[in-house]
C-alpha positions in Angstrom: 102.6 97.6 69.3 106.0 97.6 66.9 108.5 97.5 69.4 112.9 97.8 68.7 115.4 95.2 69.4 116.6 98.2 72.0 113.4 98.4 73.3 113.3 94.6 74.1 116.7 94.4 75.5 115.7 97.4 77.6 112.2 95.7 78.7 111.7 95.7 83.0 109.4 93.8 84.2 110.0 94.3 88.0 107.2 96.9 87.9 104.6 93.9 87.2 106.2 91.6 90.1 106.3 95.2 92.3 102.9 95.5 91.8 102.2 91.8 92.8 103.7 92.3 95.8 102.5 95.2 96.8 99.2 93.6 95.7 99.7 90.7 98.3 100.9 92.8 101.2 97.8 95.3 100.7 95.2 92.2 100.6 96.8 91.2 104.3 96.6 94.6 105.6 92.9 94.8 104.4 92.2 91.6 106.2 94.0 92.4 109.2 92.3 96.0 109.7 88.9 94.7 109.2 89.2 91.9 111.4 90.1 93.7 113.7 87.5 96.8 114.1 84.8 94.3 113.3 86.3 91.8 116.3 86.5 95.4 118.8 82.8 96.5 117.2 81.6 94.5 120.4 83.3 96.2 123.0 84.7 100.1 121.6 87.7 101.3 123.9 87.1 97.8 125.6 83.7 98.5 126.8 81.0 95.9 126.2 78.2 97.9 123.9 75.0 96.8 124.3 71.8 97.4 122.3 70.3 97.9 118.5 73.4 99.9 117.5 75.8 97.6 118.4 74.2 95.2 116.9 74.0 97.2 114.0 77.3 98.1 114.0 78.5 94.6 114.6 76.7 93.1 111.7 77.9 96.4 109.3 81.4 95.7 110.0 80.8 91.8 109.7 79.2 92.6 106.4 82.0 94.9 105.7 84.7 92.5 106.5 83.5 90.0 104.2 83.3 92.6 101.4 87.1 93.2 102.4 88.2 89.4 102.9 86.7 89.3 99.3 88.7 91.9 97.8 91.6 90.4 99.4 91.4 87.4 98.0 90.7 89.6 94.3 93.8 91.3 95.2 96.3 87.6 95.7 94.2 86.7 92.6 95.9 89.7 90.7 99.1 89.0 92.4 98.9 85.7 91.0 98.0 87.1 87.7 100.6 89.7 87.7 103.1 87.1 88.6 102.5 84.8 86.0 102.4 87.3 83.5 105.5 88.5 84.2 107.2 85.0 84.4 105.8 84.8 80.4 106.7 88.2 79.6 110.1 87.3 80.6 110.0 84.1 78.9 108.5 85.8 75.4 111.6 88.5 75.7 114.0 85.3 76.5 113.0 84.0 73.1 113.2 87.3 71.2 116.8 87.8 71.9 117.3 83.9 71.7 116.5 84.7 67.7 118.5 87.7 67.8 121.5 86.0 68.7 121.1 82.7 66.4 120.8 85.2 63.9 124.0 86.6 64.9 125.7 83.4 66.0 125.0 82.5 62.1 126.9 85.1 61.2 124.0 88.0 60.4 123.8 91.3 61.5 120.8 92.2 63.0 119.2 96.0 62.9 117.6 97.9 65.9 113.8 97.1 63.6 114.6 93.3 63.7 116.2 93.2 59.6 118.3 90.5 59.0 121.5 91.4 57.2 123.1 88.5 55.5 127.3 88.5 55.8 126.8 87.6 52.0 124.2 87.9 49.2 124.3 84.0 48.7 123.0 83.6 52.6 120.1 85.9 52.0 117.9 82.9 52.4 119.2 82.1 55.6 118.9 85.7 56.8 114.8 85.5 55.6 114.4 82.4 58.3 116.0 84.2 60.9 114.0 87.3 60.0 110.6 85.2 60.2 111.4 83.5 63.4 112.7 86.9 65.1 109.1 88.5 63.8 107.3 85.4 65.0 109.0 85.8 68.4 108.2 89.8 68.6 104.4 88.3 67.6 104.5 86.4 70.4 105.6 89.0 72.7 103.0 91.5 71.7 100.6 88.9 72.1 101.8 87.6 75.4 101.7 91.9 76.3 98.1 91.9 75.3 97.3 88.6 77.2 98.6 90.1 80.0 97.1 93.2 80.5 94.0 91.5 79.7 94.1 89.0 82.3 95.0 92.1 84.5 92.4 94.2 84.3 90.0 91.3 84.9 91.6 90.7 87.8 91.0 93.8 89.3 87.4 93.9 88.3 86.1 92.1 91.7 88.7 94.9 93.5 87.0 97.7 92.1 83.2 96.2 93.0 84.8 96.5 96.9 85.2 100.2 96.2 82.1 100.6 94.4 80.3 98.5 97.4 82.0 101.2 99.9 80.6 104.2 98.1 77.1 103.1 98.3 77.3 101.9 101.9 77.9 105.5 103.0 75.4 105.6 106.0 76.9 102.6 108.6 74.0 102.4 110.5 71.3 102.5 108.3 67.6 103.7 110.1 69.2 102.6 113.4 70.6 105.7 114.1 66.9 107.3 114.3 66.2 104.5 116.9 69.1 105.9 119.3 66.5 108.9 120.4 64.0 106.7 121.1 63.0 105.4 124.9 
């Protein structure tokens, strides 16, 4: 990605630490829900259910709430991620527009695609080090991007087996539900 001196100044991360928390308050709510219909599976509208489909139902939402506790904890794990990478992503920036302004402390102007202009012909040399350390900065950036979203989408692999495990699960009570008819 070739990014612009504006487009670094202008860089927001709070959508990344947004999503982290949002992340973290979702993977409590998860939790919270399936403890709790799997905790009143054994007595619906406070009545104590007896027999194979309560049973049944008690160990589907057991087995659910596991799945979910899981994904939960897949979820704080992206948090964390998302978190982390942000705190670098800020740091990379940080050391972007650290270069930029040596650069320009030194005297140099610096263009929106990251030239160095020398004040003088005779400081060109100087102007080519600041040049390669901005471009080794922005290197770092992009890479620190990439690392980021990597790390990112791995982390929400074990959230999207949840999903995947809910869409297979479709029928709660399996062949139980034929024994309901029977004597």
């Amino acid at each position: 990605m070739i990014l612009t001196l504006s487009q670094v100044e202008a860089l927001d991360l709070s959508h990344i630490t947004d999503a982290a928390a949002h992340w973290q308050n979702v993977a409590q709510k998860w939790e919270d829900s399936f403890d709790a219909v799997h905790r009143e599976s054994q007595y619906p509208g406070g009545t104590s259910w007896q027999g194979r489909a309560a049973e049944a139902c008690y160990q589907h939402t057991g087995r659910d709430r596991f799945v979910a506790l899981d994904a939960g904890d897949s979820l704080r794990d992206a948090a964390r991620v998302a978190r982390n990478g942000a705190d670098d992503l800020h740091w990379a920036k940080s050391e972007v527009l650290n270069a930029v302004e040596d650069a320009r402390a030194d005297g140099h102007q610096v263009t929106d695609n990251f030239m160095v202009v020398p004040p003088h012909p005779v400081r060109a040399p100087q102007a080519a080090a600041h040049a390669a350390n901005i471009g080794d900065m922005v290197a770092v950036l992009n890479a620190t991007d990439s690392e980021v979203a990597s790390n990112l989408t791995s982390a929400a692999a074990g959230v999207q087996a949840v999903n995947h495990h809910f869409k297979q699960d479709a029928d709660p009570f399996g062949d139980v539900g034929a024994g309901l008819s029977r004597p």
